[in-house]
Residue frames relative to the residue before (quaternion, step in Angstrom):
aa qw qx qy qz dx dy dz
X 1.0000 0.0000 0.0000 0.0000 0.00 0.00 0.00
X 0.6184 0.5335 -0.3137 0.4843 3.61 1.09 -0.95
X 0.7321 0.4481 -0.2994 0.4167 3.80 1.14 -0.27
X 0.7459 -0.1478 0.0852 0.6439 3.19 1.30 -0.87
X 0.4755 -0.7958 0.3186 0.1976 2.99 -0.84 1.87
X 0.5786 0.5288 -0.4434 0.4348 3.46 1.05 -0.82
X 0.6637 0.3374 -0.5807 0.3293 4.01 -0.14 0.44
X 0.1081 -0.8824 0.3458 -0.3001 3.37 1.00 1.66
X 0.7465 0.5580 0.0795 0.3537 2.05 0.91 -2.47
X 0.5585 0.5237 -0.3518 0.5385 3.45 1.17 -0.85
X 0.5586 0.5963 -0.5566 0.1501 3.46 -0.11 -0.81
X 0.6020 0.4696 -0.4471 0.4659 4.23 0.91 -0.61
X 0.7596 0.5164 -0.3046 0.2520 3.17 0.73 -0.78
X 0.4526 0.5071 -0.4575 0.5733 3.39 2.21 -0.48
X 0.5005 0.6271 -0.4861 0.3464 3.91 -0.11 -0.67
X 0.7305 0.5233 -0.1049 0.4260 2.95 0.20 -1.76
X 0.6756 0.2325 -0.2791 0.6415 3.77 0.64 -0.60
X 0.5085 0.5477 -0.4052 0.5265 3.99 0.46 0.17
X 0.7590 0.2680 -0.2269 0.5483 3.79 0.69 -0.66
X 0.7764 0.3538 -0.3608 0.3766 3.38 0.67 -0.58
X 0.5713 0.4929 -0.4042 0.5170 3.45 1.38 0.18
X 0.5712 0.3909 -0.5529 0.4640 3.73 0.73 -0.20
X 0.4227 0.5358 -0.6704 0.2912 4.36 0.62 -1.15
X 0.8317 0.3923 -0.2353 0.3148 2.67 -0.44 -2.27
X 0.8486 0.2021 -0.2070 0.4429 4.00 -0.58 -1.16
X 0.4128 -0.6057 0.6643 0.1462 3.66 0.13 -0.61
X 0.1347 -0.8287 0.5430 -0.0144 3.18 -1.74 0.21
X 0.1736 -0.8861 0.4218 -0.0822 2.98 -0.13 1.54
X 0.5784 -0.0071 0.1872 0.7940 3.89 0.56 0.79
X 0.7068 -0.4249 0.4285 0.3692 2.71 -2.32 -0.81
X 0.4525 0.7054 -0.3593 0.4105 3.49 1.70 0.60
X 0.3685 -0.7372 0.4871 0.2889 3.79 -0.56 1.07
X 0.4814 0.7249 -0.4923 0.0195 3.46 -0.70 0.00
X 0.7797 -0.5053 0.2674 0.2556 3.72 -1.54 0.66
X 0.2180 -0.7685 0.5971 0.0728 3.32 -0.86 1.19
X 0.8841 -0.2254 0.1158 0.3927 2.81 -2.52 0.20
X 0.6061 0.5386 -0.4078 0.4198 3.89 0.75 -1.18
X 0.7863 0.4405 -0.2476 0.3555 3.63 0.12 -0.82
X 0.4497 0.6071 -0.3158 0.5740 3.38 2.11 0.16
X 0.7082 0.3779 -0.2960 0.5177 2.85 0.39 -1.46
X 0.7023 0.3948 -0.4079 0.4296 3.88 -0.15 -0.92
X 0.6739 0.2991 -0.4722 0.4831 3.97 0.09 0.15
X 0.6645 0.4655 -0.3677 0.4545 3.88 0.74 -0.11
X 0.3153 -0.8552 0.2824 0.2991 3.53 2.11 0.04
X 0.2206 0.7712 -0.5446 0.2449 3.35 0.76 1.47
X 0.4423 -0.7766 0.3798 0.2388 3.37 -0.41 1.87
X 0.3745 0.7720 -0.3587 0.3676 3.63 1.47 -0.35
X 0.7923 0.4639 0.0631 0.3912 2.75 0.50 -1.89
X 0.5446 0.6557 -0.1792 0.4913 3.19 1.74 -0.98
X 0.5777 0.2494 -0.2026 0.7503 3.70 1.51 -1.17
X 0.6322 0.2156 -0.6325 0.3922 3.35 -1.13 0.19
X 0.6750 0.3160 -0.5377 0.3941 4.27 -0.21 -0.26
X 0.8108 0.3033 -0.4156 0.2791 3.23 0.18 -0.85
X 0.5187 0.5190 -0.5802 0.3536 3.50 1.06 0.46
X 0.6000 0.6244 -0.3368 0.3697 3.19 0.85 -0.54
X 0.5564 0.6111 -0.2170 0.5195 3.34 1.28 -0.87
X 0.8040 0.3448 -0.2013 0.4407 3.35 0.49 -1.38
X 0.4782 0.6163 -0.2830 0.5580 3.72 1.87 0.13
X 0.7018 0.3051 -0.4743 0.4352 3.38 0.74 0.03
X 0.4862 0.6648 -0.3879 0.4136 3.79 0.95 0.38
X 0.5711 0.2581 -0.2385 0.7418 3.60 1.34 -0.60
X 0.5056 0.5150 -0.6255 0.2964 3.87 -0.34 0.74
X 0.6080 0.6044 -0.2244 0.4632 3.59 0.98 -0.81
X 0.5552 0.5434 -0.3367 0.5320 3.27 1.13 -1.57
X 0.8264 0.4791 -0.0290 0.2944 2.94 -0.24 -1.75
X 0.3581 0.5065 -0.3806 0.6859 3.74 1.96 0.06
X 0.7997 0.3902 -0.1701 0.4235 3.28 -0.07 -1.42
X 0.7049 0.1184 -0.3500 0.6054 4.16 0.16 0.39
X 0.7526 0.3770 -0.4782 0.2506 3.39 0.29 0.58
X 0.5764 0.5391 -0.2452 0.5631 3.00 2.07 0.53
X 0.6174 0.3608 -0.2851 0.6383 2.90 1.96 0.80
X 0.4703 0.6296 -0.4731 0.3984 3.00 1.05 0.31
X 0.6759 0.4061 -0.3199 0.5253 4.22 0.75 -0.35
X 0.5623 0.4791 -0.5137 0.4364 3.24 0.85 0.26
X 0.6075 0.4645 -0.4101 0.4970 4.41 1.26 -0.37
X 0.3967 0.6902 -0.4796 0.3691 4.06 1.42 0.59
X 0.5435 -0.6537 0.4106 0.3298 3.70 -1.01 0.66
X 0.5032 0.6765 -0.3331 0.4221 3.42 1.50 -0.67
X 0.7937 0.4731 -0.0564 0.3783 3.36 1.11 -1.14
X 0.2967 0.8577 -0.3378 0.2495 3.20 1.69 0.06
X 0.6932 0.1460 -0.2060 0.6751 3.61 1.31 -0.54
X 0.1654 0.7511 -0.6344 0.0771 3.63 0.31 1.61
X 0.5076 -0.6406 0.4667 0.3379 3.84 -1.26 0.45
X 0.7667 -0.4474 0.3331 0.3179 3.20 -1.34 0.82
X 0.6762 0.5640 -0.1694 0.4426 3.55 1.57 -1.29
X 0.6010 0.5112 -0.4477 0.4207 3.46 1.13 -0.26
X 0.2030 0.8214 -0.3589 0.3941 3.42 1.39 -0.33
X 0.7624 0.4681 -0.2916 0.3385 3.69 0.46 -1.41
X 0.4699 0.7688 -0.3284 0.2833 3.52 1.66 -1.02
X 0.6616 0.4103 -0.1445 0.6108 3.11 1.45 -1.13
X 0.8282 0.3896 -0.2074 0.3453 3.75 0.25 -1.07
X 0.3929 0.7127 -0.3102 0.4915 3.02 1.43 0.66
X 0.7633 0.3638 -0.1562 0.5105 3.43 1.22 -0.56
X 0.1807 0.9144 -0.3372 0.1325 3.10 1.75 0.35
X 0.6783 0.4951 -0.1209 0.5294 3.16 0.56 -2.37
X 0.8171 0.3854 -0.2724 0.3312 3.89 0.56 -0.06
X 0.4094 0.7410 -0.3129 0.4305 3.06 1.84 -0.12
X 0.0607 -0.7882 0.6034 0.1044 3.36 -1.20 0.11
X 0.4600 0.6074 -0.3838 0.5217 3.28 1.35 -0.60
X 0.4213 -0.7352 0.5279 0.0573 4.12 -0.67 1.70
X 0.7152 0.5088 -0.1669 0.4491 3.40 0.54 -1.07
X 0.7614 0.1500 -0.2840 0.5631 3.69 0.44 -0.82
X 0.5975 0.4643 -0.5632 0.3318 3.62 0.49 0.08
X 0.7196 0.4030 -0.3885 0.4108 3.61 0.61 -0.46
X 0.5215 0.5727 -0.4288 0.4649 3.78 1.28 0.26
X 0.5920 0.4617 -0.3814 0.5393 3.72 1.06 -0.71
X 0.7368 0.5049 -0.2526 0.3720 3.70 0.99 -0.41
X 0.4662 0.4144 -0.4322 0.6512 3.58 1.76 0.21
X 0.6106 0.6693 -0.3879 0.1697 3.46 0.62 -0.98
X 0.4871 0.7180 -0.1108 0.4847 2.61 1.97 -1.96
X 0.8018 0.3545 -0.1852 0.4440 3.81 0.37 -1.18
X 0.4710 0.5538 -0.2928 0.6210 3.51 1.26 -1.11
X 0.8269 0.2651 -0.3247 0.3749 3.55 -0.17 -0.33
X 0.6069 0.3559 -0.4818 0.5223 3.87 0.94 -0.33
X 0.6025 0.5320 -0.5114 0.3040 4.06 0.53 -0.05
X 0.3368 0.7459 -0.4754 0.3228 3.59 1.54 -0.06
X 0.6422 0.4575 -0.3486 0.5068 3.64 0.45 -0.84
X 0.7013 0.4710 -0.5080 0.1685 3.38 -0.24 -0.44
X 0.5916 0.5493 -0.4671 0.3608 3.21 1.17 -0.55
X 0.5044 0.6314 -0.3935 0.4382 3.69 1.20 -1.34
X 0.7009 0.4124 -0.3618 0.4558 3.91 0.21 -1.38
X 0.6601 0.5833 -0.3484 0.3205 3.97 0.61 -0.78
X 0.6367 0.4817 -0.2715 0.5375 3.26 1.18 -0.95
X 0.5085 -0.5987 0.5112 0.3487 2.77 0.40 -1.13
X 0.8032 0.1482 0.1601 0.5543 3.84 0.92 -0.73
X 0.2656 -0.6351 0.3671 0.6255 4.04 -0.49 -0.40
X 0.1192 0.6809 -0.7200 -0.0618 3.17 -1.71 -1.22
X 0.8460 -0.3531 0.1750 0.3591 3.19 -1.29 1.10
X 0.8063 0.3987 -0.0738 0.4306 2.96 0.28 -1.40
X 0.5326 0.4326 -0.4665 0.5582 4.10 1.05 -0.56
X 0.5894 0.5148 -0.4765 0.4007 4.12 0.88 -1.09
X 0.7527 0.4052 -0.3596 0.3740 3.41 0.14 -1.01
X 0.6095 0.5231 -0.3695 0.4672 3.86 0.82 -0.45
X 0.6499 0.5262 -0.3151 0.4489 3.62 1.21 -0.58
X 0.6612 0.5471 -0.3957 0.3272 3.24 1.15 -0.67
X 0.5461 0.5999 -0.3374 0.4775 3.36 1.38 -1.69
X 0.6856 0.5545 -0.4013 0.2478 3.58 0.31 -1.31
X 0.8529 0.1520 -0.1231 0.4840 3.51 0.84 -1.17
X 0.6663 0.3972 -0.5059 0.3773 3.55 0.74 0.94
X 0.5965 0.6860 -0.3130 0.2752 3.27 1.35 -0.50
X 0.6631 0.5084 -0.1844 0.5176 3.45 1.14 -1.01
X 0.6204 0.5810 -0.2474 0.4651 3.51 1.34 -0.56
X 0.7329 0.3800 -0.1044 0.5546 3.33 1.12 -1.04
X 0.7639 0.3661 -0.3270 0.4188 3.23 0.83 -0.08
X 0.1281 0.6919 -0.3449 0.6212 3.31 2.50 0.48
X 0.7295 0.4335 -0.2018 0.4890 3.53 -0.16 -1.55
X 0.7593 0.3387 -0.2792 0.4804 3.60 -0.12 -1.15
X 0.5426 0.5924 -0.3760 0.4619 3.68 0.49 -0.34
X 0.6163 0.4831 -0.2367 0.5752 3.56 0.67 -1.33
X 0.7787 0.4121 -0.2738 0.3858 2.96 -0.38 -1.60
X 0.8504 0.2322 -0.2836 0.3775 3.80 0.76 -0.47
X 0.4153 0.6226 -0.4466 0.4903 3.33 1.51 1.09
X 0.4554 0.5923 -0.3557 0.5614 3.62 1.57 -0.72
X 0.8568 0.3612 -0.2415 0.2777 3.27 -0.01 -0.96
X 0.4462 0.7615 -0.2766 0.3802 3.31 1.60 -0.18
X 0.6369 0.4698 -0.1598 0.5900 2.39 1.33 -2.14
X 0.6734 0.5666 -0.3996 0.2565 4.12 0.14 -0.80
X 0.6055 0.6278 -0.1526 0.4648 3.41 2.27 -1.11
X 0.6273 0.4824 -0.2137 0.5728 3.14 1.55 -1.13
X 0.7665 0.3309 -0.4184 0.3577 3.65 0.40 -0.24
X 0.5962 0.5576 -0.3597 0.4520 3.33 1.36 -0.84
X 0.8103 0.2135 -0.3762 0.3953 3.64 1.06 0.00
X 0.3555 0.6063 -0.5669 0.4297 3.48 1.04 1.11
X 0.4525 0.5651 -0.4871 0.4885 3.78 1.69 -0.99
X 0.7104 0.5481 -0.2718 0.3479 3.68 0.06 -1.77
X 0.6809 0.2711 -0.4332 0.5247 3.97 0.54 -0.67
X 0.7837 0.4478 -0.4013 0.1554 3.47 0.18 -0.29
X 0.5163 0.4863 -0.5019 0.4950 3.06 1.44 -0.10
X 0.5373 0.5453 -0.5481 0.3371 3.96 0.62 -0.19
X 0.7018 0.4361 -0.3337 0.4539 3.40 0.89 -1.40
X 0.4735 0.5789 -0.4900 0.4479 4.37 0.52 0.32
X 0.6148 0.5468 -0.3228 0.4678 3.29 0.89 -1.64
């Protein structure tokens, strides 16, 4: 934090792995060991049963959720000429992600942003105009990445919800 302020952002996301590691293991001293939850779930209390697997199913959206909130200061006006390398804040949580869509958007982003330079190398130097060509370069291709997805998802959500719909016709 003392180096760069925007890994701020993480701090819900340390909490969050701070509570969901005390639910599940607890702490005893400086000694790790299993709590009530891990009782109750061998004694098969259905209670207990949802809170792990929410918990469980919470350590999948930690990464996510690392990863757009460590991209989230980079959509700040301050940051308008940000380097390609800050980039990593987010792409760092890759290999743990599951979530298809924004990982392959941090990955146009990723390219879309090392093509920024070319305009700089073309000119020769900046000026107004290489800025404005940098911008288009790395948000445009990204976002229009996104909207693409985002309107293939839904296709796919229409198409299944009306494969649900013929089949309950074809029951009827």
């Amino acid at each position: 934090v003392s180096i760069k302020f925007a890994t701020l952002v993480w701090l819900p996301i340390l909490i969050g792995i701070i509570i969901q590691q005390r639910l599940l293991y607890g702490f005893i001293g400086s000694r790790l060991a299993l709590v009530p939850f891990a009782r109750l779930r061998s004694a098969g209390s259905r209670l207990s049963e949802r809170i792990i697997n929410w918990l469980q199913r919470l350590v999948v959206w930690i990464p996510f959720s690392a990863s757009i909130l460590a991209f989230i200061p980079l959509l700040t006006a301050r940051s308008q000429l940000f380097h390609p390398w800050y980039l990593t804040w987010s792409l760092i949580w890759l290999p743990f992600m599951k979530m298809t869509l924004w990982t392959k958007v941090l990955l146009v982003f990723s390219f879309s942003s090392l093509l920024r330079y070319l305009p700089w190398m073309y000119y020769g130097g900046y000026s107004d105009q290489v800025f404005l060509y940098q911008q288009l370069m790395t948000w445009v291709l990204p976002g229009l990445f996104l909207l693409w997805g985002m309107s293939k998802s839904l296709q796919r959500m229409r198409q299944s919800r009306l494969l649900v719909w013929l089949q309950g016709e074809r029951k009827e």
